[in-house]
N, C-alpha and C positions, 0 to 999 in steps of 0.2 A: 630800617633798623640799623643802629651804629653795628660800626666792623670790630670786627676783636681788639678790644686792646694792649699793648704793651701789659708784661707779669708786673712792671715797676709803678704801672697807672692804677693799680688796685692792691686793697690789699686781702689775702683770703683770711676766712674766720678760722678757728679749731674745726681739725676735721670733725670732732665726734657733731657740733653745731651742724656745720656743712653737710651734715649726709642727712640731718635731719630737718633741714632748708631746703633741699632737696628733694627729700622724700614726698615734703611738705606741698610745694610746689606743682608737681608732677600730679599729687596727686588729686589737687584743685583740678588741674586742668582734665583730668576725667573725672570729676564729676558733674565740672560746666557744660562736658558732653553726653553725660548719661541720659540725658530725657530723649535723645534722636534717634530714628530710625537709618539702617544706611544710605536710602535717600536723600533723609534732611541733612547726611554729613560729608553727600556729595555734590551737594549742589553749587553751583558760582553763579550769587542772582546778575553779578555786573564784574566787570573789568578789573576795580579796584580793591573787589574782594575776596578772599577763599575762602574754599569748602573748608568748613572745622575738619574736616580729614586731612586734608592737606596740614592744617598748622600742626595737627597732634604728630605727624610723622613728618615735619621740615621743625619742631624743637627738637625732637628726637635726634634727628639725622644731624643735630648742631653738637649733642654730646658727642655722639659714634663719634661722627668725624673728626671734631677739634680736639678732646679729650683722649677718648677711646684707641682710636687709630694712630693716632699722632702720641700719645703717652703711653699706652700701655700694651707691653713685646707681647706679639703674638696674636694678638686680637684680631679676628676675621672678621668682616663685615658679614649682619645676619642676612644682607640681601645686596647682591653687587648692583642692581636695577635701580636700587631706591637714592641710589647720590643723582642719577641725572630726572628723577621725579621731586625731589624734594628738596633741591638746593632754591635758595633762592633769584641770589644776585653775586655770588661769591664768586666773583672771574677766576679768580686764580685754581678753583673746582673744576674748572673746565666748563663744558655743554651742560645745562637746562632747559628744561621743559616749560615753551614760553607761561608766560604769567598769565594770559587771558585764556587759555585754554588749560587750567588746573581744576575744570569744570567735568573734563570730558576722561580723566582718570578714575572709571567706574572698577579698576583694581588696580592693586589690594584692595578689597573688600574693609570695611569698618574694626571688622574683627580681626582681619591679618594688619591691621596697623596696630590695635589696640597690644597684639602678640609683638608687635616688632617693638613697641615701650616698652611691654616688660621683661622682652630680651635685653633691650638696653639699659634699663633700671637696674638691674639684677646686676649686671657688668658693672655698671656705674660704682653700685653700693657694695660689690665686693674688692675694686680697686681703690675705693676712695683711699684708705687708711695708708697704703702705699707709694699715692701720690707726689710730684713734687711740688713742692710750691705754687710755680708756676702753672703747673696743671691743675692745681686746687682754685686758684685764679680764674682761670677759665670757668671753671665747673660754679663759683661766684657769679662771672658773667651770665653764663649761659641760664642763671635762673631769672635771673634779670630780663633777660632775653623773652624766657620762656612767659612771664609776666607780662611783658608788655604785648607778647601772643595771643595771652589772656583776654586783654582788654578787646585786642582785634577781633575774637575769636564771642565775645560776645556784641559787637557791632554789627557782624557779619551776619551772626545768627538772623538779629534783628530784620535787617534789611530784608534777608534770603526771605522770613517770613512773613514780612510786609508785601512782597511779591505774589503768595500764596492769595488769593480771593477770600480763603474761610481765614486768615487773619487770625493761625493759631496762635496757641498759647504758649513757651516754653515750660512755666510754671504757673501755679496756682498765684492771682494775687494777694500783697500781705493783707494782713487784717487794716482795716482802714482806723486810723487814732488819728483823730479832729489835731489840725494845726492850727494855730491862733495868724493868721494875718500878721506879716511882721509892722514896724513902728517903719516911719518913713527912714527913706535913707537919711545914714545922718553919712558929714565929712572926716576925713581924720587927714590933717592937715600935712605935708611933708616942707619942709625950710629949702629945700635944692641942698644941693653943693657937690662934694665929692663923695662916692661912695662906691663900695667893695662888692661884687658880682663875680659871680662863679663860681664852679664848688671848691672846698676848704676842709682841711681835715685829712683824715687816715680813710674814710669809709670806701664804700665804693661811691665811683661817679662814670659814666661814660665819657668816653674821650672829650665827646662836642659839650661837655659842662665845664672845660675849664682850656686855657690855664685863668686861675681868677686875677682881676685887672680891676681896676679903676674906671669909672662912667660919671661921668656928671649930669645932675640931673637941676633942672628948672622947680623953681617953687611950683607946689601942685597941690589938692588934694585928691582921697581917693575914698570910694564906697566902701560904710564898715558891712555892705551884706551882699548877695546876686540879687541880680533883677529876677521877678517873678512871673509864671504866667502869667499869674493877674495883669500884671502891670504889662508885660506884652501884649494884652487880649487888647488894652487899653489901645497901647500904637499901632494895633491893628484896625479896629473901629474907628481913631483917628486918620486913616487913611494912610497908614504908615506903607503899606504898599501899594499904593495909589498915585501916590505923590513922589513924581521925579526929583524933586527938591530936596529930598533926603540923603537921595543915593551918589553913589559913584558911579561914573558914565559906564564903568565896565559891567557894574551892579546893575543897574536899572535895564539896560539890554538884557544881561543875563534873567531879571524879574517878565519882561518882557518873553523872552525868546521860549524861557520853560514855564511862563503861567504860576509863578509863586506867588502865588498870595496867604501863608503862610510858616511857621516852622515843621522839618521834614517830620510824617507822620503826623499831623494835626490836622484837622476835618471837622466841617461844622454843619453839625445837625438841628433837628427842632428842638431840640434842649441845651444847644449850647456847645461849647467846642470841647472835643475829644481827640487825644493821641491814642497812638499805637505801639507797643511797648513789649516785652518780654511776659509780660503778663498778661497780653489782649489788648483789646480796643477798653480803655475807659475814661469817662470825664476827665479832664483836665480839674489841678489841684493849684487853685490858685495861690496858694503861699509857698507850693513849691517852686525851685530855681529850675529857669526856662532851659530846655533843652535841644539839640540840634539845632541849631542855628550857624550858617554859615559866616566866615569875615563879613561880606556885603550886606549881610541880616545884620549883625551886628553894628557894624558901620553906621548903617543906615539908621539903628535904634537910639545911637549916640548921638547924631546929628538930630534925630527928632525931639530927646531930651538935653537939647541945647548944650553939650559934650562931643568928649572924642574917645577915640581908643587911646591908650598908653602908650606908652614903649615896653619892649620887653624889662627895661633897669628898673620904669618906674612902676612896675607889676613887682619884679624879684626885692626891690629895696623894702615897699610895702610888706610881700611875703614873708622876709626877713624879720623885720620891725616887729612884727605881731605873733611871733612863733608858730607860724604856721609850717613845724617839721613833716608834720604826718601826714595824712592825707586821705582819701578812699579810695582804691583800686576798682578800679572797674563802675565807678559812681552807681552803685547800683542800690547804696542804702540811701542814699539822699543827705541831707545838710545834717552835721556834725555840728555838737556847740563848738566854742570860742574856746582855745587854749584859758587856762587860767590867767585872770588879768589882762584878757586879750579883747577887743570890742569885736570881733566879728563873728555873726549870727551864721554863716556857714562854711562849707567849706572853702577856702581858698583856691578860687581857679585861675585861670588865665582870664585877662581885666579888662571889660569896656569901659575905658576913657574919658574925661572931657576938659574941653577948653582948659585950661587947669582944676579941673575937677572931675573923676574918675567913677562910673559903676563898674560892680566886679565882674567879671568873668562868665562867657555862657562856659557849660561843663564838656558840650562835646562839638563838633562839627558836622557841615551838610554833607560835604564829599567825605564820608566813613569811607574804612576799611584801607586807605593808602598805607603806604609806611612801609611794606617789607615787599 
């Protein structure tokens, strides 16, 4: 997770906005947790990820501390224990509690965290209106923050419950509505030249998106859609992981050393290949956009469809070009149409490549849950 930034790097909205951005926020993140038992919100299946108790109370411990404590006189911490439980990587915090054992914090209990938010929510939304600037900034950041917790905090979920044998279910799956097969990839051509990367504007941005500069880029084109299972099922029956020829030296060991033969969660039974998902084990949907797939999966799929991966300019210039502002948090609904006037059939992700010709972007990755 980026470090705070400068009050001059952002800019805050109207408080009355801001408390209800806030409120808004927060209270996503307990509902993406409401279906788990203390158990399931203690668990760490692996190294690179946390227990959803841990993120609900390391967002939390992000207001206390950076907002709360630091802006507003008088304010006592509701737990003096909980800075060296729930900090992350913030040196200047002082000691934490290493990261591969955030597994082994069976208290606070589920419930004395869920009580340390809305001690600190309550705080939050009776100081907002008071605030300075600068602290209204923060309390900006930190929903940001909290958001990108979000995403973690339903990866993790994933994984922790992939680890489970009965291979529960979070939620019911949706109702299924028939997807038509999309039309082959078409190209949408880009000229090169000089062009404008990074962010722009009053809005928020984290520090690592700008300052915005100049990149040149080579004549290319690039995919107006994602690649689909289908069409992965395909480079998979072609021998996509079979064939050294594909991969990158560091790839193909890797395929070798951990037995991937195909993307994370995906298994093939007498009826055909099935992932594993927030909603259970079910058939794979072949006009949906492939998922989990590591750089070297990917790599590897560009190189089999006679391509490459991108650059990050020639991903953002694309992204740019096509008004792709918005986006889906947490990919959990699936492909969005096209901006108006826009040619791409889903969402804009990060881009597999080629030779000068580009398919778009798988939406998540194989090593889940890094980042904070």
């Amino acid at each position: 997770m980026p470090s705070p930034v400068r009050p001059d790097r952002a800019t805050a909205p109207e408080t009355s906005h801001l408390a209800e951005r806030f409120a808004a926020v927060r209270d996503l993140t307990l509902a993406l947790a409401a279906p788990l038992s203390d158990a399931d919100a203690t668990v760490q299946s692996m190294a690179d990820a946390s227990p959803t108790k841990w993120h609900m109370a390391h967002t939390t411990w992000f207001f206390e501390t950076f907002v709360l404590r630091d802006h507003v006189a008088g304010y006592a911490l509701h737990d003096e224990r909980f800075p060296f439980l729930f900090n992350s990587y913030y040196e200047a915090e002082g000691r934490r509690h290493a990261r591969d054992r955030r597994g082994m914090v069976t208290r606070p209990s589920l419930d004395e965290v869920r009580a340390y938010r809305a001690h600190v929510d309550a705080a939050m939304l009776d100081a907002l209106p008071g605030l300075s600037k600068d602290a209204q900034t923060l309390v900006a950041l930190g929903c940001h923050h909290e958001e990108q917790h979000q995403e973690l905090l339903v990866t993790d979920i994933l994984h922790m419950f992939s680890e489970n044998p009965l291979e529960p279910a979070m939620w019911p799956a949706a109702r299924k509505v028939p997807v038509e097969m999309p039309a082959p990839i078409g190209w949408v051509s880009h000229e090169g030249g000089i062009v404008e990367v990074g962010h722009y504007g009053d809005g928020f941005a984290f520090d690592c998106e700008g300052p915005r500069h100049a990149a040149l880029l080579a004549p290319h084109a690039i995919a107006d859609r994602t690649v689909t299972n289908g069409e992965w099922a395909a480079f998979i029956a072609d021998g996509g992981y079979t064939e050294a020829r594909h991969w990158l030296a560091d790839g193909w060991a890797w395929v070798k050393a951990e037995g991937i033969v195909a993307p994370l969660y995906w298994e093939q039974g007498e009826a055909g290949w099935t992932r594993f998902g927030l909603d259970g084990r079910r058939a794979i949907d072949p006009a949906a956009p492939v998922t989990h797939v590591s750089f070297f999966e990917a790599d590897a799929y560009a190189s089999w469809a006679g391509a490459r991966l991108p650059t990050e300019f020639e991903w953002e210039a694309a992204a740019a070009s096509y008004g792709a502002n918005g986006g889906n948090q947490m990919d959990l609904a699936g492909p969005v149409e096209a901006p108006a006037g826009g040619k791409w059939s889903g969402v804009l992700r990060r881009c597999l490549g080629m030779d000068r010709q580009c398919v778009p972007a798988l939406s998540e990755v194989r090593d889940c849950g890094g980042g904070c």
